[in-house]
N, C-alpha and C positions, 0 to 999 in steps of 0.2 A: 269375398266381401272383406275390405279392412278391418281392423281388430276393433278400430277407434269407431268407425260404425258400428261393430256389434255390439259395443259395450253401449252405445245411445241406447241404442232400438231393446236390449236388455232391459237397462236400466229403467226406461219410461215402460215396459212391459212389466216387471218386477212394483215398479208404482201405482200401476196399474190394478195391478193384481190383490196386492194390498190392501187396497181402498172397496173392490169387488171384496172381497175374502171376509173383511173385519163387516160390514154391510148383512152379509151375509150370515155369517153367526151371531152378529148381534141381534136379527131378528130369529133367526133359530132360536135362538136362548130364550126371548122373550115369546115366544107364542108355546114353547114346551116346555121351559122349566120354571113357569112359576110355580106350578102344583109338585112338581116332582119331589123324591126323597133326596137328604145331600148330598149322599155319596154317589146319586146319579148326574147331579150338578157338580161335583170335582169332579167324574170321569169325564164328564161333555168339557169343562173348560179345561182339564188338562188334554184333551184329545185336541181340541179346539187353539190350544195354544200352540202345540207341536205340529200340527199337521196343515199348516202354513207354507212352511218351510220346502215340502217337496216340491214343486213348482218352481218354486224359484233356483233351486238346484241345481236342477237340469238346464236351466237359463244359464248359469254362473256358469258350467261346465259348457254349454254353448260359447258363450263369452269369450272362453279362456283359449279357446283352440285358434291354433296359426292356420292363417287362409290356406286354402289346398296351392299347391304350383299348377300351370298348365300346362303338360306337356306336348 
């Protein structure tokens, strides 16, 4: 597969992803941490801010690699 293709199919997956992801913890947050104590609410949103990231990662390192040859 061309580079110029991976990086499409990436990049709209990575957007993808984002849009799933923030969706998602924003209703986690709201149906469990309105009672919660705060220091359970900084752990959730610094977990929640960080842990985005792995996913898309492994994409970028997809991305980045030169097609195989065909011998």
């Amino acid at each position: 597969m061309p580079v110029r293709l991976k990086k499409l199919i990436g990049t709209v997956l990575i957007l993808i992803w984002i849009i799933m992801y923030t969706l998602i913890a924003m209703k986690l947050a709201i149906t469990v941490l309105p009672n919660a104590h705060w220091v359970l609410e900084l752990a959730y949103y610094a977990f929640a801010g960080i842990a985005w990231i792995v996913p898309p990662g492994f994409l970028i390192a997809w991305m980045s690699e030169e097609p195989r040859r065909r011998t």
